[in-house]
KEGUMI-589361 format. One line per field, with one value per atom (N, C-alpha, C): residue number from 1; residue in three letters; atom name; x negated, y, z negated. Coordinates in pm, 1 decimal. Atoms other than C-alpha are relative to their C-alpha. Example, Ala and Ser with C-alpha at 12.3 -4.5 7.8 and 13.67 -1.06 7.14 Angstrom:
<atoms>
guza = (1; 1; 1; 2; 2; 2) .
sedren = (ALA; ALA; ALA; SER; SER; SER) .
vofi = (N; CA; C; N; CA; C) .
c1 = (-89.0; -1230.0; -90.0; 82.0; -1367.0; 77.0) .
c2 = (-119.0; -450.0; 120.0; -119.0; -106.0; 109.0) .
c3 = (0.0; -780.0; 0.0; 6.0; -714.0; -73.0) .
</atoms>
This chain:
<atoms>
guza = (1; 1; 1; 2; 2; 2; 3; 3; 3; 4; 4; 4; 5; 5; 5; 6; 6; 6; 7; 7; 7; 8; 8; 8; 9; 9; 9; 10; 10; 10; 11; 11; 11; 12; 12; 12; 13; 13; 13; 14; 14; 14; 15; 15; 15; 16; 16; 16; 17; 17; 17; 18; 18; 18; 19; 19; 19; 20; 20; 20; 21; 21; 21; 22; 22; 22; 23; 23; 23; 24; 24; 24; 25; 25; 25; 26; 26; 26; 27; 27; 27; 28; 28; 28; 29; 29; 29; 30; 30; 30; 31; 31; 31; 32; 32; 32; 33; 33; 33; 34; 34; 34; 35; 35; 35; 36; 36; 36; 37; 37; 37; 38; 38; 38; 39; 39; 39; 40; 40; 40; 41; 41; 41; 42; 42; 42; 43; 43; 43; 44; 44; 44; 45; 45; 45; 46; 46; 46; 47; 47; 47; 48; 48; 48; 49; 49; 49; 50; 50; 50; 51; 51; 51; 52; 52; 52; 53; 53; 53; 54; 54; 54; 55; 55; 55; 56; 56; 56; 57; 57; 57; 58; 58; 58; 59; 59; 59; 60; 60; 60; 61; 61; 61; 62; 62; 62; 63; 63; 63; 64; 64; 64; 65; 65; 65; 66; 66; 66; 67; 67; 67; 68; 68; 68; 69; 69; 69; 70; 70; 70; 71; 71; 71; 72; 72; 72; 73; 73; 73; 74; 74; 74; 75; 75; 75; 76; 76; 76; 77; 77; 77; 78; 78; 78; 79; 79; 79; 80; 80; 80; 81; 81; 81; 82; 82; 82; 83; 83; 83; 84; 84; 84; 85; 85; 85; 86; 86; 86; 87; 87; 87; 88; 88; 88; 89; 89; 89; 90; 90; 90; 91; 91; 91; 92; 92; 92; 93; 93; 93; 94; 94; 94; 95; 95; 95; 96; 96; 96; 97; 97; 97; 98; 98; 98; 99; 99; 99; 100; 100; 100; 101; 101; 101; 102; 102; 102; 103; 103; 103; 104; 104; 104; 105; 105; 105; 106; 106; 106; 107; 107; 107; 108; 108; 108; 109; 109; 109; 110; 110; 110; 111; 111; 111; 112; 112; 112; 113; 113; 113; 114; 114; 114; 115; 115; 115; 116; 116; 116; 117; 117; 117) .
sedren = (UNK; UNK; UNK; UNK; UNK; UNK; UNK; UNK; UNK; UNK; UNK; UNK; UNK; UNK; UNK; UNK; UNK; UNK; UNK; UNK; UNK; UNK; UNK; UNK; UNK; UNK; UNK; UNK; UNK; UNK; UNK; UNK; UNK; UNK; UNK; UNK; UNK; UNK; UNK; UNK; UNK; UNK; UNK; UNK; UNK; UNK; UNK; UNK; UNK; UNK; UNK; UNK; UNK; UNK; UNK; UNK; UNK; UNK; UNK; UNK; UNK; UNK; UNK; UNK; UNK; UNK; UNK; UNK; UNK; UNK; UNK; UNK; UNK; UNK; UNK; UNK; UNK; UNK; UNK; UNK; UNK; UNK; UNK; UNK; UNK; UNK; UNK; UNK; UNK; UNK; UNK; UNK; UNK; UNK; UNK; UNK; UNK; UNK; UNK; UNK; UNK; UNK; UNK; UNK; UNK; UNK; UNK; UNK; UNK; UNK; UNK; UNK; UNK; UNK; UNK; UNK; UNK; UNK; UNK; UNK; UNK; UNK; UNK; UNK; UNK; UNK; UNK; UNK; UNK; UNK; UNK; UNK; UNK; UNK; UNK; UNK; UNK; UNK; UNK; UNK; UNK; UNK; UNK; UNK; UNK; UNK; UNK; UNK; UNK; UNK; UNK; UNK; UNK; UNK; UNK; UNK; UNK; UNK; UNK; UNK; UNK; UNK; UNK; UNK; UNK; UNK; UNK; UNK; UNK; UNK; UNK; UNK; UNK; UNK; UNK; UNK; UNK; UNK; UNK; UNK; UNK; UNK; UNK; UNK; UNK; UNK; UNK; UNK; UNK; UNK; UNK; UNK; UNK; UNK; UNK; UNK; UNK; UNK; UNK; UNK; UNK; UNK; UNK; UNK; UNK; UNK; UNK; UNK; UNK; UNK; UNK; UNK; UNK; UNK; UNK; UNK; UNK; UNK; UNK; UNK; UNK; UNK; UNK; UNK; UNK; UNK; UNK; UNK; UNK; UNK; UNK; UNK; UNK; UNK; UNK; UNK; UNK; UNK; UNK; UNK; UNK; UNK; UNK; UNK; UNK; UNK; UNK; UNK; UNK; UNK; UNK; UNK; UNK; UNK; UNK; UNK; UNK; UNK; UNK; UNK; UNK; UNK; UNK; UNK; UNK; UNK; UNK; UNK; UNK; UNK; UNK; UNK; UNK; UNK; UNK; UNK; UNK; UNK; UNK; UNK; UNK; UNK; UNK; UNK; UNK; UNK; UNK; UNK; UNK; UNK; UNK; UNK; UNK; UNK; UNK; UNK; UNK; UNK; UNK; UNK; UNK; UNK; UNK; UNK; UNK; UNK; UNK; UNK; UNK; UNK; UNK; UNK; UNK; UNK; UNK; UNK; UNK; UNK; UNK; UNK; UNK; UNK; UNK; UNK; UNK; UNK; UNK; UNK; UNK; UNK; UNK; UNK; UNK; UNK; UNK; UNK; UNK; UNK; UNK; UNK; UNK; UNK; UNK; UNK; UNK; UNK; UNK; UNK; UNK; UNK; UNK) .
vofi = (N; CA; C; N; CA; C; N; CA; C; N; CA; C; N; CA; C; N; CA; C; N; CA; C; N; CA; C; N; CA; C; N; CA; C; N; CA; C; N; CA; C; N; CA; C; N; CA; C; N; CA; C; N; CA; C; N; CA; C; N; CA; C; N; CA; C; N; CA; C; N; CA; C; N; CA; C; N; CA; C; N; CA; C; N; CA; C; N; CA; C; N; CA; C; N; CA; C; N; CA; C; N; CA; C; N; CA; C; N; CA; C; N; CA; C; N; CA; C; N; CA; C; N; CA; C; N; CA; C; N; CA; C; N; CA; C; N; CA; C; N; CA; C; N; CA; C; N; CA; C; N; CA; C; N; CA; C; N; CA; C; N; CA; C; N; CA; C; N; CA; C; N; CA; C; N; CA; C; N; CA; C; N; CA; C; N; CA; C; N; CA; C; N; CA; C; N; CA; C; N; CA; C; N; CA; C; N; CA; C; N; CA; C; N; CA; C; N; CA; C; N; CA; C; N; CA; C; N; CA; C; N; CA; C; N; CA; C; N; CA; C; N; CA; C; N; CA; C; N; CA; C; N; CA; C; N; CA; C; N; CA; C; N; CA; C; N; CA; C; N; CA; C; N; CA; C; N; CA; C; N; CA; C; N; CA; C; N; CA; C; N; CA; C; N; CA; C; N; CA; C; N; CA; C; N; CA; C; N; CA; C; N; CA; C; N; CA; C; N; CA; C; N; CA; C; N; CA; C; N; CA; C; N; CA; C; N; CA; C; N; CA; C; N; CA; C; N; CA; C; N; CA; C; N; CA; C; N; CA; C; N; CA; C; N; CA; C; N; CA; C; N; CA; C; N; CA; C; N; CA; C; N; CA; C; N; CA; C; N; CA; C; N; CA; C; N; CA; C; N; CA; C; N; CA; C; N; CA; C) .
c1 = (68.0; 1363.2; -145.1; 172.8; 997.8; -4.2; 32.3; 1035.7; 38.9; -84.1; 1231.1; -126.3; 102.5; 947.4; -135.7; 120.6; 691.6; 19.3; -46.3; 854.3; -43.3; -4.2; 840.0; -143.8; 142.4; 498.2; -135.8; 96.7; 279.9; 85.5; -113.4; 564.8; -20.4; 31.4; 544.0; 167.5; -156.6; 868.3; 19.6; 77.7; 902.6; 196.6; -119.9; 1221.2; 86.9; -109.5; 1392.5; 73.5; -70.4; 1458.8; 71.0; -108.1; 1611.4; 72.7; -96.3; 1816.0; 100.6; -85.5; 1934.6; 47.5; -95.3; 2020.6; 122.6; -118.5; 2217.7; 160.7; -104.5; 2424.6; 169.0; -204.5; 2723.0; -119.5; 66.2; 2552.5; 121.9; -83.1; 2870.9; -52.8; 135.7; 2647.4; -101.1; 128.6; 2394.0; -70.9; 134.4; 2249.6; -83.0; 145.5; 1989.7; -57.6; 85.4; 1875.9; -27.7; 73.3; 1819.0; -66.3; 107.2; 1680.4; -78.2; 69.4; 1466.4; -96.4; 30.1; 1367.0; -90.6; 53.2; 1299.9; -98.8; 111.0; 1063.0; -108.1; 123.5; 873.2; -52.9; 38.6; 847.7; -125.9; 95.6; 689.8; -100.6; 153.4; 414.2; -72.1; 55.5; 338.3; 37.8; -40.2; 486.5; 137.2; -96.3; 650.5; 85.9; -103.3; 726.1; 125.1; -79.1; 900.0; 149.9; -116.4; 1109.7; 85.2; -89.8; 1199.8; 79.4; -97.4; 1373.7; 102.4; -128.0; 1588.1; 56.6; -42.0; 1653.5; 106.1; -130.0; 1813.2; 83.6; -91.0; 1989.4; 126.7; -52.5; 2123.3; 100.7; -87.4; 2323.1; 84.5; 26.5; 2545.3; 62.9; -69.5; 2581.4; 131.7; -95.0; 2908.6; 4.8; 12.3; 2777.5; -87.9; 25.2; 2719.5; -162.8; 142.7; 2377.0; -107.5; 109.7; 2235.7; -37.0; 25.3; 2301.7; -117.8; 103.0; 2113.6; -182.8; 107.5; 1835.3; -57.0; 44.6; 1797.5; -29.3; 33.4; 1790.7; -175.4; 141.7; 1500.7; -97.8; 132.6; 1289.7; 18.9; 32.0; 1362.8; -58.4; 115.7; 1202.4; -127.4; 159.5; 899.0; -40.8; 85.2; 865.7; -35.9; 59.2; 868.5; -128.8; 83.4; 627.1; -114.8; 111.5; 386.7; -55.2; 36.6; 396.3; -51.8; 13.2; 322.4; 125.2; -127.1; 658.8; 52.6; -35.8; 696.2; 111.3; -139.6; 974.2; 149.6; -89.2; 1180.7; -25.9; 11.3; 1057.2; 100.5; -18.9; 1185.3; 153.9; -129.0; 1545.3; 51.1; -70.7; 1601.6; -43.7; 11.3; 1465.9; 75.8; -135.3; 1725.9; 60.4; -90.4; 1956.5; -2.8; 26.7; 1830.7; 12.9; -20.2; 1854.7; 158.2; -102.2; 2187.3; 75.8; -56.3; 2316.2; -75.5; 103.0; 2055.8; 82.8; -63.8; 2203.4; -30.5; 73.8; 1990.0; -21.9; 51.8; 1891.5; -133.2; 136.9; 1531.8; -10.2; -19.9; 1590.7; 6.9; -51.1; 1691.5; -74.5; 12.0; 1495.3; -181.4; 120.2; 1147.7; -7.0; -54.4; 1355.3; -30.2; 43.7; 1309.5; -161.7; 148.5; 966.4; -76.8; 35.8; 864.0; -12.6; -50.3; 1039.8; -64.7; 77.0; 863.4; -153.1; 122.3; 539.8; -7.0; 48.3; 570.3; 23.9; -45.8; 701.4; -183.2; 116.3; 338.8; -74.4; 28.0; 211.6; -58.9; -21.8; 352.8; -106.2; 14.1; 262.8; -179.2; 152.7; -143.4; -32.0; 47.3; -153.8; 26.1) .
c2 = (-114.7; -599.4; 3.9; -49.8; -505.4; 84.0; -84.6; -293.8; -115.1; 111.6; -590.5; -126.4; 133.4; -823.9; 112.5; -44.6; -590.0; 77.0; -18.2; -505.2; -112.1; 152.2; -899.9; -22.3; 43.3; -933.1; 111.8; -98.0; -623.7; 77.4; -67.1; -478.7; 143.9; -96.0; -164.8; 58.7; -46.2; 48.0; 119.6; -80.4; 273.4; 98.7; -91.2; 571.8; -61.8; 114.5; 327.2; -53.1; 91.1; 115.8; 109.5; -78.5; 402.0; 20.4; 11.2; 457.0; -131.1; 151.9; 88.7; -26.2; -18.1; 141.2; 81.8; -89.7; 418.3; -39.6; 58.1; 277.2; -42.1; 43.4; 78.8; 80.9; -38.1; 264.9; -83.2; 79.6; 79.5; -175.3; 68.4; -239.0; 22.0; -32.3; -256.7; -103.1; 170.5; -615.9; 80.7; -82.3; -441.4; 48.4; -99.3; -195.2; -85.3; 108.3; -514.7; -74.7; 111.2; -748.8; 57.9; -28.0; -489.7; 43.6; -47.1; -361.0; -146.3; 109.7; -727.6; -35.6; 23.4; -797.8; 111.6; -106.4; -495.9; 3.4; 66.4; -580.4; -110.6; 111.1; -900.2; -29.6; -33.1; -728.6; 135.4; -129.0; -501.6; 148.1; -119.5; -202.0; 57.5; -48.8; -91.6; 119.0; -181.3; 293.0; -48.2; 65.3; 152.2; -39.2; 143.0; -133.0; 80.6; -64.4; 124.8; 35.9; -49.9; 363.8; -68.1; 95.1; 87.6; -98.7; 98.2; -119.2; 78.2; -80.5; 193.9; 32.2; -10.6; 258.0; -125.3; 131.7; -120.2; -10.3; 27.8; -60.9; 79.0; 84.0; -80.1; -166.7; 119.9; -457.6; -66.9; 41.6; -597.0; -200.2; 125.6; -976.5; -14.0; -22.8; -1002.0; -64.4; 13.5; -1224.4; 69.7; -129.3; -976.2; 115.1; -16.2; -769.7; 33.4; 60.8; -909.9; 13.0; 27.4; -990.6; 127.3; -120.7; -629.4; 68.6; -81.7; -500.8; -45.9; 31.2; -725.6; 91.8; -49.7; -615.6; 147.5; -140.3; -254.4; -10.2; -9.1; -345.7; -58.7; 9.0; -476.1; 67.1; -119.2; -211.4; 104.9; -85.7; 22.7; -20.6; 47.1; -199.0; 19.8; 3.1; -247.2; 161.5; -100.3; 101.6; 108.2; -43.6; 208.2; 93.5; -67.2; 363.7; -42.5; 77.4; 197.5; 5.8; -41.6; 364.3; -51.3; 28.7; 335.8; -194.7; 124.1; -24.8; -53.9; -7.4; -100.5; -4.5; 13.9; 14.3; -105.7; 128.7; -189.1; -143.8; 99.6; -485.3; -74.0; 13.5; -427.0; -49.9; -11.3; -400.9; -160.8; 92.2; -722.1; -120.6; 130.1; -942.3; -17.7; -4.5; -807.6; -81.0; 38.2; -963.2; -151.7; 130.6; -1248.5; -156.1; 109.1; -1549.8; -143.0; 119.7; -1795.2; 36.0; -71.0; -1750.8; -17.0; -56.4; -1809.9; 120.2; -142.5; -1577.3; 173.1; -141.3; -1293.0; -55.9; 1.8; -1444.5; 84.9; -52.6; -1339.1; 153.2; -124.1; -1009.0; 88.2; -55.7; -929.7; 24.9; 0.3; -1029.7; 116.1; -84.9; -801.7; 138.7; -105.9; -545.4; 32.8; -18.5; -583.8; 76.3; 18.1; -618.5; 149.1; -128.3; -287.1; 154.9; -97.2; -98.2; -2.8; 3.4; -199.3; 93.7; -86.8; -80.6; 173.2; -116.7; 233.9; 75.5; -52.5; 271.1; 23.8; 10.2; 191.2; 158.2; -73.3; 488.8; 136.6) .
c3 = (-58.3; 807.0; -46.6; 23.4; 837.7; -200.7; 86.8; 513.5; -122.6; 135.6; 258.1; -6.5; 17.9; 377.1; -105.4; 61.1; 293.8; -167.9; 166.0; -46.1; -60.8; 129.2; -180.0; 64.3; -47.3; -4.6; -99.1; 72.7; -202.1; -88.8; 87.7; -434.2; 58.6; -65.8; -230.3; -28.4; -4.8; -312.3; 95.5; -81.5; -49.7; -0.8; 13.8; 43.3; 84.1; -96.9; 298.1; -153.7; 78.1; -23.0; -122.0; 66.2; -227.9; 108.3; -98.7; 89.0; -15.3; 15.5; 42.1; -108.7; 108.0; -300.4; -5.9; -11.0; -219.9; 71.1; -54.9; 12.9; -34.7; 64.7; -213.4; -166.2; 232.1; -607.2; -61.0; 68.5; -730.9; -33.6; 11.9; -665.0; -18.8; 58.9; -929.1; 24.3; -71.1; -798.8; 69.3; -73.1; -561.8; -73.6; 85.0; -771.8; -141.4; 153.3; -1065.9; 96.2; -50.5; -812.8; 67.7; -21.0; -681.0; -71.7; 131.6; -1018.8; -38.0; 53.2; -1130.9; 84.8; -67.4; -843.3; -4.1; -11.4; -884.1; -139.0; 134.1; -1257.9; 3.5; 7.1; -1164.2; 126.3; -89.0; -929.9; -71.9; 110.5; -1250.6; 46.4; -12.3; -1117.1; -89.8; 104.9; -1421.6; 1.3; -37.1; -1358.0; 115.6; -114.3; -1026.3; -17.3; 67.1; -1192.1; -56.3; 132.1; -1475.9; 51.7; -31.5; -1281.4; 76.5; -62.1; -1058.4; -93.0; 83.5; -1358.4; -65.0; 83.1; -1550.3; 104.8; -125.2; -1189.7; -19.9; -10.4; -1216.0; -107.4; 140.1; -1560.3; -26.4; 53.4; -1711.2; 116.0; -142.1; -1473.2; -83.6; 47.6; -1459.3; -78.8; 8.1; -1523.3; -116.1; 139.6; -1908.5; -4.6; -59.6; -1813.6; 45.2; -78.5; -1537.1; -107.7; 66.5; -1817.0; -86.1; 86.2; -2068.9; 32.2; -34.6; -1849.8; 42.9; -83.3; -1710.7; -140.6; 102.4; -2061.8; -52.9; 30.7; -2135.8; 73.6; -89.7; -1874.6; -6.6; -14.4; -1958.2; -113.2; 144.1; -2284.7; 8.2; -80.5; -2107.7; 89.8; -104.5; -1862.6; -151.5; 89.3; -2169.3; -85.7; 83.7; -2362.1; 53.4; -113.6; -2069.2; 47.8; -10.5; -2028.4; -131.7; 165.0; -2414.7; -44.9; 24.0; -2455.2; -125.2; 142.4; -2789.7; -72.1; 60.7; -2941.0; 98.9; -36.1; -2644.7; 41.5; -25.3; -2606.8; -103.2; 112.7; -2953.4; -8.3; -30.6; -2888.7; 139.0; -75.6; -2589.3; -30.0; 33.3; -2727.4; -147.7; 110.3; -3047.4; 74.0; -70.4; -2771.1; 80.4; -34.5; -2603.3; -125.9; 112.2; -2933.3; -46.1; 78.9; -2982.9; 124.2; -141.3; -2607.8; 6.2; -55.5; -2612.4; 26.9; 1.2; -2488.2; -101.7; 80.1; -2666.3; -143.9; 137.5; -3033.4; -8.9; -45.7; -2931.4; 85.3; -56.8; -2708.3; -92.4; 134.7; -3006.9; -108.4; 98.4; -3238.5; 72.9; -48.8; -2965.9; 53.1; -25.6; -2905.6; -136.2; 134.6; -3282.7; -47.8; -15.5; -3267.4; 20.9; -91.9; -3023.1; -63.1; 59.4; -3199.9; -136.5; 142.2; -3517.0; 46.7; -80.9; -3339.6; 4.5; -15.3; -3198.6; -99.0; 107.8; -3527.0; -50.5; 54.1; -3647.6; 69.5; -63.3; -3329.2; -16.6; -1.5; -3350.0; -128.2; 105.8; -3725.6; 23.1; 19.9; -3666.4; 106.3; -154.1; -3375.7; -32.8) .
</atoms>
């Protein structure tokens, strides 16, 4: 449809596409793979709220990966504290141990953050 193209073309989130989330809410895929594309056209506020829509996902991965990016929408958005907990939360799921060991990172990182501000 005219409206799904013009979503992945300008990250444009528009009330058609909460309509299309609504649809099955028991399916949280849409509302993560719409979340995740609007993530990665910097529309963080956007992402946030369809990412926390998307959880908790039944596919221990999607998961994972949706938690990350709620700890980079929070980060990106200076939310620090709540960045902080989902990126605990992300080291504690991390598939990789690079993965949880750049989840800790992060997490340190922004305890400093917090502390200088």
């Amino acid at each position: 449809s005219f409206t799904t193209t013009k979503i992945f073309r300008d990250g444009v989130y528009t009330d058609d596409d909460a309509k299309q989330t609504q649809k099955a809410p028991e399916d949280k895929t849409w509302s993560y793979l719409l979340g995740r594309h609007l993530y990665n056209h910097n529309a963080f506020k956007r992402a946030l709220i369809l990412l926390e829509k998307a959880g908790p996902h039944l596919f221990p991965l999607i998961e994972a990966e949706r938690t990350r990016l709620l700890a980079e929408c929070h980060r990106q958005l200076k939310n620090y504290r709540s960045a902080r907990i989902y990126y605990q939360n992300y080291a504690n799921m991390a598939p990789l141990s690079g993965d949880q060991a750049r989840a800790l990172e992060w997490r340190k990182r922004l305890e400093v953050t917090e502390l200088k501000q």
